[in-house]
C-alpha positions as CSV (number, residue, x, y, z in Angstrom):
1,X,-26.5,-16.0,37.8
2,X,-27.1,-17.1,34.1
3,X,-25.4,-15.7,31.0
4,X,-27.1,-14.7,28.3
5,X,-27.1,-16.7,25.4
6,X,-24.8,-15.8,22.8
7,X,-27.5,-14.7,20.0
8,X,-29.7,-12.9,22.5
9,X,-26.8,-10.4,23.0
10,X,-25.9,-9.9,19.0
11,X,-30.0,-9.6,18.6
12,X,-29.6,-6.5,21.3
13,X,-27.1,-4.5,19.1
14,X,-28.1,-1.9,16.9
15,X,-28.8,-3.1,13.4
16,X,-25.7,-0.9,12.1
17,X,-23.3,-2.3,14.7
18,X,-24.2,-6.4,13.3
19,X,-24.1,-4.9,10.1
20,X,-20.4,-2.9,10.6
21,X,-19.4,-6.4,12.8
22,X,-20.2,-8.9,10.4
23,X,-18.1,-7.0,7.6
24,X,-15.4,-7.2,9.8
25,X,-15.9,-10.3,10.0
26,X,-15.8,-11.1,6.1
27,X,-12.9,-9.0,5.5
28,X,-10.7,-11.2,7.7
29,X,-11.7,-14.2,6.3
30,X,-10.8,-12.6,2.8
31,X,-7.8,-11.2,4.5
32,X,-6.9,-14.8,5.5
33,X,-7.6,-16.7,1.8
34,X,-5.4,-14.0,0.4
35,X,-2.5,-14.6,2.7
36,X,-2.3,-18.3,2.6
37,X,-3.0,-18.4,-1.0
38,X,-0.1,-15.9,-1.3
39,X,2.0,-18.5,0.6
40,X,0.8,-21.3,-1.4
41,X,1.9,-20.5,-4.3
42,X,5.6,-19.8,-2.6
43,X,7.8,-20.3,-6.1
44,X,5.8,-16.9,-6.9
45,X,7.0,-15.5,-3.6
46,X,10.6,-16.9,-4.6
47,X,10.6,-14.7,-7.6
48,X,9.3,-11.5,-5.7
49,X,12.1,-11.7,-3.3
50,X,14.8,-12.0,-5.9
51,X,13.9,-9.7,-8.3
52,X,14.0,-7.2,-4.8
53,X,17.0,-8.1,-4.2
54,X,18.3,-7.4,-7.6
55,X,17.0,-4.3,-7.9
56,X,18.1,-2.9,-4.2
57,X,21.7,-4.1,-5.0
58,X,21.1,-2.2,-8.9
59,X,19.7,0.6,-7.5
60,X,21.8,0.8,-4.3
61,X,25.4,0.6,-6.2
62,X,23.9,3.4,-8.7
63,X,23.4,5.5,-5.6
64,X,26.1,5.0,-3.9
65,X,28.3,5.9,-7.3
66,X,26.3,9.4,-7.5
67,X,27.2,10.0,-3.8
68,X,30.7,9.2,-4.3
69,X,31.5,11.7,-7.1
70,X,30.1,14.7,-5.2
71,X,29.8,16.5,-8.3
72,X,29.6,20.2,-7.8
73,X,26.1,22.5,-8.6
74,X,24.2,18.8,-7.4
75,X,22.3,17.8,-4.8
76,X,24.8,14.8,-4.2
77,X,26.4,16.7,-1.4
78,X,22.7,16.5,0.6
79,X,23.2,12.6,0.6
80,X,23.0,10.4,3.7
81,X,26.4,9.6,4.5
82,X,25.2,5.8,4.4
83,X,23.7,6.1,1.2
84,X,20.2,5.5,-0.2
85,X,20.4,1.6,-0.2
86,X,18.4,1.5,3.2
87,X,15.8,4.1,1.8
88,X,15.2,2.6,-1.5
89,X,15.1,-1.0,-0.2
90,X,12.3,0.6,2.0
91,X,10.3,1.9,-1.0
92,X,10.9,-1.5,-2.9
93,X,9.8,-3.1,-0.5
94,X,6.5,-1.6,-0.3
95,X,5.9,-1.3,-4.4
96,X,6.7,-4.9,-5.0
97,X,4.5,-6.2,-1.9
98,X,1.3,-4.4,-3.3
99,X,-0.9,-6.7,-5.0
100,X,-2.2,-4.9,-8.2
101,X,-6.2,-4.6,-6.8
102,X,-6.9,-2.8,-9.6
103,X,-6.8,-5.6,-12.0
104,X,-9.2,-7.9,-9.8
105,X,-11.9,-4.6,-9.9
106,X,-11.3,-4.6,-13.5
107,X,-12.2,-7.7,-14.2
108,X,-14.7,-8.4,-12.2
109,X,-16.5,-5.6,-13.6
110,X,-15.8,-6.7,-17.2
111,X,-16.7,-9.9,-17.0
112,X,-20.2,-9.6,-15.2
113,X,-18.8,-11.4,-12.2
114,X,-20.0,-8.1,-10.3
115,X,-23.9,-9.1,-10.9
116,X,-23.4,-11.9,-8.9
117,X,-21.5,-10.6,-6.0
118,X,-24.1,-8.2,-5.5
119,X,-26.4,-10.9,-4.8
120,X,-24.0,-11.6,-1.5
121,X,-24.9,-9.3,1.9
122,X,-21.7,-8.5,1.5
123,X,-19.4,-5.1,0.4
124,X,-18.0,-6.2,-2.9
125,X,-15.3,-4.0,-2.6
126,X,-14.4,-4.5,0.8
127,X,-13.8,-7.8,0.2
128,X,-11.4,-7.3,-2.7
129,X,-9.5,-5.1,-0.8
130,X,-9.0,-7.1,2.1
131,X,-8.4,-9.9,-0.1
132,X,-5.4,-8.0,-1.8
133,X,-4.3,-7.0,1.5
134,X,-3.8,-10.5,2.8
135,X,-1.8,-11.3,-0.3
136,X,0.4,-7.6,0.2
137,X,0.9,-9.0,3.5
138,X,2.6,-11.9,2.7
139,X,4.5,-10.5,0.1
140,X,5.9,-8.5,2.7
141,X,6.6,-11.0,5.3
142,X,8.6,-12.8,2.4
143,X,10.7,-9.9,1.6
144,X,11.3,-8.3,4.8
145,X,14.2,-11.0,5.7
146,X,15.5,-10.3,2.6
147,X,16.1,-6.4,3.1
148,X,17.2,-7.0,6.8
149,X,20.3,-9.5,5.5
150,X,20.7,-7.1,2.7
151,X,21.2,-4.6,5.6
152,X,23.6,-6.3,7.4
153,X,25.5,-7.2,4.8
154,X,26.2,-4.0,3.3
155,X,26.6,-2.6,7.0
156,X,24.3,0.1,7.3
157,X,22.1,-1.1,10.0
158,X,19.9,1.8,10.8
159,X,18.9,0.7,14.2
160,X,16.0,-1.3,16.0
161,X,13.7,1.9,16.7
162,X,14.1,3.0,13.0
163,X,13.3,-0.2,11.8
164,X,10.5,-0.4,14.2
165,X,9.0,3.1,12.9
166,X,9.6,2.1,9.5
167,X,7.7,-1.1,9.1
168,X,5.1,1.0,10.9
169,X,4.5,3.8,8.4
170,X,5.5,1.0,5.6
171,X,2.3,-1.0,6.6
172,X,-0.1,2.3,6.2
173,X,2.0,2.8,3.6
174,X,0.7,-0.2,1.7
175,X,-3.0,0.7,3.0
176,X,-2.7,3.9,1.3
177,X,-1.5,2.0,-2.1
178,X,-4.4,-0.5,-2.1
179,X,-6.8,2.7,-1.8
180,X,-5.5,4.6,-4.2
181,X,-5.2,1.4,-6.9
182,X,-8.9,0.0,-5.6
183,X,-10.0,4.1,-7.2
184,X,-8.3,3.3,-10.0
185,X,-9.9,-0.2,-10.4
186,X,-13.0,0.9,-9.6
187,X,-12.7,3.3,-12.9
188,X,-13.7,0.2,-14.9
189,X,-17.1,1.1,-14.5
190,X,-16.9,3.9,-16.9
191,X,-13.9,3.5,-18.5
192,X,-13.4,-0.5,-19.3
193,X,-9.5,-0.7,-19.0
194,X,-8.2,1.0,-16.5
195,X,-4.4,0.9,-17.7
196,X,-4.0,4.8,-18.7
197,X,-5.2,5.5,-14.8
198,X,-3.2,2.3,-13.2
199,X,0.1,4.0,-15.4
200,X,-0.8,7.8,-14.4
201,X,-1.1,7.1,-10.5
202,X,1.9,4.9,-10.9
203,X,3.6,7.7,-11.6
204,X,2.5,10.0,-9.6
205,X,3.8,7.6,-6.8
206,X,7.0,7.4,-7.9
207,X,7.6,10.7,-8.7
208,X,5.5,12.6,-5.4
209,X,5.8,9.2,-3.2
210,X,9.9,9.7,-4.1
211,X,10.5,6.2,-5.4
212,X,14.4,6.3,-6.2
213,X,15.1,9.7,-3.8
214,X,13.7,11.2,-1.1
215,X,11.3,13.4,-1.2
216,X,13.4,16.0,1.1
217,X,15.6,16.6,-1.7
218,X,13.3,18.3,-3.7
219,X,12.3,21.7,-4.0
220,X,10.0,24.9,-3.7
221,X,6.7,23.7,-5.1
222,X,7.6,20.3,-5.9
223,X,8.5,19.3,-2.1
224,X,5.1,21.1,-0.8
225,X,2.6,19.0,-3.7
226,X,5.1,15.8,-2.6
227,X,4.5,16.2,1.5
228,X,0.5,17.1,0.9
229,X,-0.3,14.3,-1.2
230,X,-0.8,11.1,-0.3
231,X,1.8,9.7,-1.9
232,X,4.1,10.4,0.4
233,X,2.3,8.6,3.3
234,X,3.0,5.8,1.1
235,X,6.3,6.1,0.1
236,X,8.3,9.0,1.1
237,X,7.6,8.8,5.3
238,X,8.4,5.1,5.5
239,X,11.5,5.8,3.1
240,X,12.3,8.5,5.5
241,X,12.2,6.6,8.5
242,X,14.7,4.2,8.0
243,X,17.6,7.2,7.2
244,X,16.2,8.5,10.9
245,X,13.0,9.8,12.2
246,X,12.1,11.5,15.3
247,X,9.4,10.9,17.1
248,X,7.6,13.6,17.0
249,X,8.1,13.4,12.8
250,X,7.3,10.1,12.7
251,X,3.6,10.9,15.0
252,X,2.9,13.1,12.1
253,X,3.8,11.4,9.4
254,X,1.7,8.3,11.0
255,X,-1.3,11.3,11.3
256,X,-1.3,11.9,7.6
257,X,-1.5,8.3,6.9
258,X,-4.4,8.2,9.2
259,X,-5.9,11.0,7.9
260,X,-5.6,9.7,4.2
261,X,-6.4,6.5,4.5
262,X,-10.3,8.0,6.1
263,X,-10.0,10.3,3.2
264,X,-9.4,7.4,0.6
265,X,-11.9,4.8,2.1
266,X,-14.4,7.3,1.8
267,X,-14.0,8.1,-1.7
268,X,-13.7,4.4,-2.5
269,X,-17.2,4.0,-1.1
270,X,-18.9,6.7,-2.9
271,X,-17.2,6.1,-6.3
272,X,-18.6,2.2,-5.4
273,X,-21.6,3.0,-4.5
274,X,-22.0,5.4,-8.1
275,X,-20.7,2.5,-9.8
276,X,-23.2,-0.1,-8.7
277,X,-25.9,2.0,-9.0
278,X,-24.7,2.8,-12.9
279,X,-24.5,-0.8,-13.1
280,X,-27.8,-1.6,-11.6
281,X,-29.3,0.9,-13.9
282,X,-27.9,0.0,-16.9
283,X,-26.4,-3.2,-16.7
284,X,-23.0,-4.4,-17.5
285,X,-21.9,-3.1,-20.8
């Protein structure tokens, strides 16, 4: 019996199905030039992991002094009994590893660069984003060692299931983060510099994502904006998850990743799409 040839049987899928398989394609090979060029330029990596370990140690003894005072009327008391050094290195970990996307939208768009993607079969933005994710990637391959030794050292080794949940939910953690920084990139096409926005999610990460605490420490309103945003899928579950996380918590906080990242993607495609077509209307300005 004969097979048949290769591109008789990619001319017999649907046109949407080359289309959806050849951006796959494209996004891995841009997934793959940002990883090894994150890895080739290793003294930057060097950097990255020491600055993370300065600030887990930094953060970590600050923590631990809060903890140990206990003072009355706080929320000290509501403190793991190992400290915050494991959730914090956890949130670190993921802030440091996310390449800024934002700035490469930015400046493509500035600089008129975007004219000539177009030109390419291609989704510009996809390919930025994959790009950024193979450079995230490495970042976290570098640091991970790092936060493990940091782990043992201080003797708070949460366990190989935790850690196992946690680098989970940390990697649709970091998915969640390129979205939400590729929206605020993708602002350039009305707004030129996209600081003010980069600075205002920023914060909104840190303070709803629970940067430096846990987001089950807070209260009333606070702690129900923190859990339904998606901030916390990026932050707070993965920070959560190495203090201890069933599995039944940790299947839904892997849901609201899922379900943020669709909602994300989405709006990243239409705000890309209104963008082009601004640009293709009125050209680069």
């Amino acid at each position: 019996m004969r097979s048949t040839p290769l591109w008789t049987a990619e001319a017999a899928r649907p046109a949407w199905t080359r289309e959806a398989l050849a951006d796959l394609r494209a996004a891995a090979s841009a997934f793959r030039l940002g990883l090894t060029g994150a890895f080739a330029a290793w003294p930057a990596l060097v950097g990255r992991v020491a600055f993370y370990a300065v600030c887990l140690m930094v953060l970590g003894a600050f923590w631990a002094k809060v903890g140990a005072a206990r003072l009355p009327g706080t929320l000290a008391a509501r403190l793991p009994a190992s400290g915050l050094a494991p959730y914090i290195g956890v949130t670190e970990w993921i802030v440091i590893s996310t390449v800024a996307v934002q700035l490469r939208f930015e400046d493509e768009v500035r600089s008129g660069v975007l004219e000539a993607r177009l030109l390419r079969p291609r989704s510009w933005a996809l390919l930025l984003i994959a790009e950024a994710a193979g450079g995230t990637a490495a970042r976290m391959i570098a640091i991970a060692p790092a936060a493990l030794a940091l782990l043992l050292v201080a003797d708070v080794w949460p366990g190989v299931e935790a850690v196992v949940r946690t680098v989970l939910l940390a990697i649709g953690g970091v998915v969640l983060a390129l979205l939400a920084y590729a929206l605020v990139g993708l602002s350039a096409f009305w707004v030129r510099r996209v600081l003010p926005a980069a600075l205002i999610v920023q914060k909104l990460m840190f303070l709803l994502g629970g940067l430096f605490a846990p987001i089950s420490l807070y209260r009333g309103w606070l702690h129900t904006l923190a859990v339904a945003s998606p901030f916390a899928g990026q932050l707070g579950f993965p920070g959560q998850a190495i203090l201890g996380m069933s599995w039944a918590d940790f299947a839904r906080a892997l849901a609201a990743q899922v379900a943020w990242t669709i909602v994300l993607a989405a709006i990243v495609a239409l705000v890309c799409r209104a963008g082009v077509a601004k640009t293709l209307r009125e050209g680069a300005s």
